[in-house]
Backbone bond lengths (Angstrom), bond angles and torsions (degrees), N, CA, C in turn:
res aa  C-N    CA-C-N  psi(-1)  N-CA   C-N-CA  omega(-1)  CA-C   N-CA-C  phi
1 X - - - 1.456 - - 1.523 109.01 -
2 X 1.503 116.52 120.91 1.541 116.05 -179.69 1.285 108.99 -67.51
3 X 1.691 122.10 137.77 1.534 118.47 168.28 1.291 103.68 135.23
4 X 1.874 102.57 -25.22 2.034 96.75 -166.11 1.322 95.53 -144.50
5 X 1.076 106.54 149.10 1.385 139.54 177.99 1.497 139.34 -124.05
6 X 1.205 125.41 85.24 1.298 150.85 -164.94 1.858 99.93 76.58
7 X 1.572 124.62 40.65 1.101 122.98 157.26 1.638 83.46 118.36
8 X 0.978 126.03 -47.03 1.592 140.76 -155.17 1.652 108.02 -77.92
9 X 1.451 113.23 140.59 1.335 112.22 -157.87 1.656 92.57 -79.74
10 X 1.745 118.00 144.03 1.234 113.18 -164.89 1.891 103.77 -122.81
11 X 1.784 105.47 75.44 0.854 122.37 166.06 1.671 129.37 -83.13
12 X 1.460 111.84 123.16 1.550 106.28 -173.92 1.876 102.94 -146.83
13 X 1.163 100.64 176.16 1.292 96.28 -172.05 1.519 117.42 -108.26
14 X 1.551 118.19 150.74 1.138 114.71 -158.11 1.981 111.44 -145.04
15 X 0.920 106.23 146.13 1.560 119.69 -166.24 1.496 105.81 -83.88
16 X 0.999 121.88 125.49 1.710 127.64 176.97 1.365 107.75 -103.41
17 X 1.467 132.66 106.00 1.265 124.54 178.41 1.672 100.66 -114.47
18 X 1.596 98.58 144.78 1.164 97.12 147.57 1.526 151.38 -150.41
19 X 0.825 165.51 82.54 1.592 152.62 6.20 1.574 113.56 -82.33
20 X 2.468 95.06 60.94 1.414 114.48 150.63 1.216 97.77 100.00
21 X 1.718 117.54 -3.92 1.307 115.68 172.46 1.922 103.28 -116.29
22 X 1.676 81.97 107.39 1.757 103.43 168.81 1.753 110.26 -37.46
23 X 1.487 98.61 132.12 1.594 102.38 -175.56 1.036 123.67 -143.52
24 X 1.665 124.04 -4.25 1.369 117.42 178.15 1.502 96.02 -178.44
25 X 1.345 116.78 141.79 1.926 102.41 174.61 2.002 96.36 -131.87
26 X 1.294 96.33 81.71 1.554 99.55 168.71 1.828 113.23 -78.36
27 X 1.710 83.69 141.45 1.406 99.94 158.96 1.478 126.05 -62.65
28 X 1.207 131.50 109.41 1.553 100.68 163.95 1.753 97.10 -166.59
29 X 1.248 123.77 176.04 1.404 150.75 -163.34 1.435 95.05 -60.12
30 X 1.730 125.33 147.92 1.458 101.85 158.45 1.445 119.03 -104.33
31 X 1.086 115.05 -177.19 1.745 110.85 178.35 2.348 100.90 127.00
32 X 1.158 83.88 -5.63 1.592 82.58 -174.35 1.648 134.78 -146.47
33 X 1.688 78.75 23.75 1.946 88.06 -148.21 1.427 99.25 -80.77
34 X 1.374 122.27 10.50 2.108 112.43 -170.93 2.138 77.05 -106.71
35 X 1.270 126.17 -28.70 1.635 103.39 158.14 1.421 128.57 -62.17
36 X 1.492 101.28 -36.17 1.681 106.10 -156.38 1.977 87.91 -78.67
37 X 1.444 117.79 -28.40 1.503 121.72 173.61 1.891 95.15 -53.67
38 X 1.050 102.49 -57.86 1.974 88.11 -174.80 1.162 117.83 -70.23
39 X 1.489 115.43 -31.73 1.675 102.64 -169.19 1.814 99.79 -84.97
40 X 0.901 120.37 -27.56 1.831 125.80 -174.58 1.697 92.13 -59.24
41 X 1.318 112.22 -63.33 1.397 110.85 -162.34 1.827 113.74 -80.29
42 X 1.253 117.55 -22.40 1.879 120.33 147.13 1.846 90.04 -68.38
43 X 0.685 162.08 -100.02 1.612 128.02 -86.94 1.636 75.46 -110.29
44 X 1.163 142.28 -27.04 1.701 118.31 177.63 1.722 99.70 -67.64
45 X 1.240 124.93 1.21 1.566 122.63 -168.86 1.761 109.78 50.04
46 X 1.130 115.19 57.04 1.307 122.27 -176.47 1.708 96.15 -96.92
47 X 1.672 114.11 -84.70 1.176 106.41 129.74 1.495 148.32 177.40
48 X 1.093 157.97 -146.13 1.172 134.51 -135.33 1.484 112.83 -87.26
49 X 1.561 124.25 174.27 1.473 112.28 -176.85 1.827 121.97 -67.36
50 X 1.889 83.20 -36.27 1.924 97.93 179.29 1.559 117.17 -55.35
51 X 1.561 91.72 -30.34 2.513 84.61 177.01 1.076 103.22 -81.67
52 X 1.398 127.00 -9.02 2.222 99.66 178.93 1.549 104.16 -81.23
53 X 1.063 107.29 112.73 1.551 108.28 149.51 1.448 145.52 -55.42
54 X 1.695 101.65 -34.58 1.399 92.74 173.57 1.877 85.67 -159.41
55 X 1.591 109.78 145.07 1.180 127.19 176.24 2.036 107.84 -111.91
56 X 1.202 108.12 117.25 2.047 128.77 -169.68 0.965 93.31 -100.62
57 X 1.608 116.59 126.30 1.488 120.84 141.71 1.087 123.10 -107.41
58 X 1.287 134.24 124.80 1.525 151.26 -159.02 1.711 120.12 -123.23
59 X 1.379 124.57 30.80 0.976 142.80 -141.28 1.570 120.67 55.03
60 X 1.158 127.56 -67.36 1.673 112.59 -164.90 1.687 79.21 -140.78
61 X 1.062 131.06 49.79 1.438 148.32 -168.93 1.509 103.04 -132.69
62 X 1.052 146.33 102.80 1.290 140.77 157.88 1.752 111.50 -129.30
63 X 1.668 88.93 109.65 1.344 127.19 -161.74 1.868 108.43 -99.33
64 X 1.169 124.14 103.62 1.231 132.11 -172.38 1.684 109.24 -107.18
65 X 1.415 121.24 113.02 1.237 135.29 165.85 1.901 126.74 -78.19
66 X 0.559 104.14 88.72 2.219 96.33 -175.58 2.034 95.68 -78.64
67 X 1.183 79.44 156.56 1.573 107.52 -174.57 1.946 106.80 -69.38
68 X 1.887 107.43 -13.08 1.412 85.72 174.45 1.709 70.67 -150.16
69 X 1.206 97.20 111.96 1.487 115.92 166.90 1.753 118.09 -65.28
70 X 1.198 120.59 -24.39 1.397 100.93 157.96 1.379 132.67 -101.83
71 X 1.833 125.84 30.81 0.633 147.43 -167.97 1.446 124.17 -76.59
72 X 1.605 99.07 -47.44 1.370 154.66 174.90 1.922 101.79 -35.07
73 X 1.105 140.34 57.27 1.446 145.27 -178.52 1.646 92.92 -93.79
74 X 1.861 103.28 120.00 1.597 107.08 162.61 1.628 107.72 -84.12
75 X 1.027 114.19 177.26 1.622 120.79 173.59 1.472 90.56 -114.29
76 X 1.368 101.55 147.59 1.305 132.50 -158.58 1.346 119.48 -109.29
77 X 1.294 130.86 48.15 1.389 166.79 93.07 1.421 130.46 -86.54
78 X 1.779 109.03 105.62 1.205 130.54 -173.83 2.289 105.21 -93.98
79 X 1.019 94.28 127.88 1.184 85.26 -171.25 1.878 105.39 -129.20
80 X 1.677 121.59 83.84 1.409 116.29 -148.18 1.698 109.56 -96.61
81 X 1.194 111.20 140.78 1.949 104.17 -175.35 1.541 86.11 -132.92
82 X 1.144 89.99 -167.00 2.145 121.03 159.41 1.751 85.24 67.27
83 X 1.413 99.22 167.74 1.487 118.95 148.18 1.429 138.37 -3.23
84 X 1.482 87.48 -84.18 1.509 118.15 -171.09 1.539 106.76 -62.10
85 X 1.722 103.56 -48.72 1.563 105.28 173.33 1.583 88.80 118.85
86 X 1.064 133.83 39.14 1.590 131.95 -162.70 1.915 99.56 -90.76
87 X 1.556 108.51 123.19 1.599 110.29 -175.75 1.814 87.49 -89.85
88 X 1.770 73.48 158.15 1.499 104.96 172.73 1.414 103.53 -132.01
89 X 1.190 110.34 122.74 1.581 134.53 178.17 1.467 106.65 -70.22
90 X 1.304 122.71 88.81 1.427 112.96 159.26 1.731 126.40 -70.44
91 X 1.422 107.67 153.46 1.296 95.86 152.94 1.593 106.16 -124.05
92 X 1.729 128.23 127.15 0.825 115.81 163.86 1.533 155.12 -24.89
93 X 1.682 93.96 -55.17 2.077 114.82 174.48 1.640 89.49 -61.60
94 X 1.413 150.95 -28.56 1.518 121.39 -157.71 1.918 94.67 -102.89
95 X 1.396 108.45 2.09 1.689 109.68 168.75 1.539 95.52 -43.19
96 X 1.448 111.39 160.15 1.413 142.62 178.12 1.926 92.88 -89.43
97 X 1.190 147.41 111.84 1.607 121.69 149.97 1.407 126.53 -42.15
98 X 1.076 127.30 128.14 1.689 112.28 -169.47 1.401 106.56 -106.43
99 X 1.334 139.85 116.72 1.613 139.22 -154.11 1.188 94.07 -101.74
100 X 1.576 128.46 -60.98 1.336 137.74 171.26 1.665 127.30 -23.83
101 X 1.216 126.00 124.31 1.406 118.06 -175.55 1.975 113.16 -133.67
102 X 1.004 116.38 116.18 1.507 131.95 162.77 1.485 90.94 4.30
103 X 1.448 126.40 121.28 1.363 135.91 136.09 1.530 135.63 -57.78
104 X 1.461 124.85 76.70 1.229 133.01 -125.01 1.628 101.77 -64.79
105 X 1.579 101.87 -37.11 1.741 119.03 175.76 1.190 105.45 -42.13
106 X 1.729 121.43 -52.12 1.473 130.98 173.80 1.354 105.23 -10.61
107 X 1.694 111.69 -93.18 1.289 161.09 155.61 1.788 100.61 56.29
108 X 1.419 85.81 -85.49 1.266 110.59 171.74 1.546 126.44 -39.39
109 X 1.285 96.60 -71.68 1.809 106.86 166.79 1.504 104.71 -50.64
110 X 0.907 125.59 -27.17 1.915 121.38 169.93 1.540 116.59 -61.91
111 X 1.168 114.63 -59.85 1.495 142.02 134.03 1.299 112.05 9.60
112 X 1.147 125.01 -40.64 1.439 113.80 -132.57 1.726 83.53 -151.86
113 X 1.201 136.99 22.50 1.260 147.68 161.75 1.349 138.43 -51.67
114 X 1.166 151.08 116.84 1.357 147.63 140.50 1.612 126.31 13.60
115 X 1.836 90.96 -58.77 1.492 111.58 -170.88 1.514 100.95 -77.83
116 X 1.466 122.43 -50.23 1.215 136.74 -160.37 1.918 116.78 -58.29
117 X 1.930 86.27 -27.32 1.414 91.01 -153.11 2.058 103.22 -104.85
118 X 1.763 103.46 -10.73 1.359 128.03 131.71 1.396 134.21 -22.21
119 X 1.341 107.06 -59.16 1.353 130.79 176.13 1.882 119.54 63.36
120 X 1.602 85.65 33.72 1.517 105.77 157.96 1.279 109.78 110.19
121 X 1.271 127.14 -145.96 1.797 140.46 165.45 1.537 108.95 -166.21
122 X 1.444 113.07 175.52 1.236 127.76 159.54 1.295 128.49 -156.92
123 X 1.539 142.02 106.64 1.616 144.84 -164.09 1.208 108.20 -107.22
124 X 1.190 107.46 145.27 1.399 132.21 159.87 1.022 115.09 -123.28
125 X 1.642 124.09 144.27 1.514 132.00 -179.73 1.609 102.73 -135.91
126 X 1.353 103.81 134.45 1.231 112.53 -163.35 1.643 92.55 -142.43
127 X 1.575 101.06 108.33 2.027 115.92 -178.32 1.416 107.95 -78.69
């Protein structure tokens, strides 16, 4: 079964290039990374599945070529979380406006929480 290794989930980190220009180093499971290469680069709208020509695996290297190599324009808000350090391409104009503002009275009573005083969680699910 791809993903585990001696029973154990076989997560490591891996380099997303694409035509040689480094672009993202997500964490994640292996067994799927020439998909997670199309769906990462469609859903950041970088771009579509029909211009890659050819998807490389190089051990924890996954190297993506498009059919017109200077085609390739990032958007210019990098926005990086998780682990690995994986960017998310914003585009500003598709932001939500947010009208709503923090009830400052709240504040306190937030403060002073259940969850807060917890000091978080973390799950794993393993099928």
């Amino acid at each position: 079964m791809k993903g585990f290794v001696n029973g154990l989930l076989d997560e490591r980190l891996y380099s997303l290039t694409v035509n040689g220009r480094s672009l993202a180093s997500p964490l994640m499971l292996s067994g799927m990374e020439k998909e997670f290469a199309y769906g990462y680069l469609k859903t950041e709208g970088i771009i579509q599945p029909e211009e890659i020509e050819s998807v490389m695996l190089d051990g924890a290297e996954i190297g993506v070529l498009t059919a017109n190599p200077f085609k390739v324009l990032l958007p210019k808000k990098t926005v990086v979380s998780g682990c690995g350090g994986t960017a998310t391409y914003l585009d500003a104009a598709k932001l939500p406006v947010l009208e709503e503002t923090i009830d400052p009275p709240a504040l306190p009573e937030s403060l002073d929480s259940d969850i807060l005083r917890a000091g978080g969680f973390a799950a794993a699910v393993v099928s």
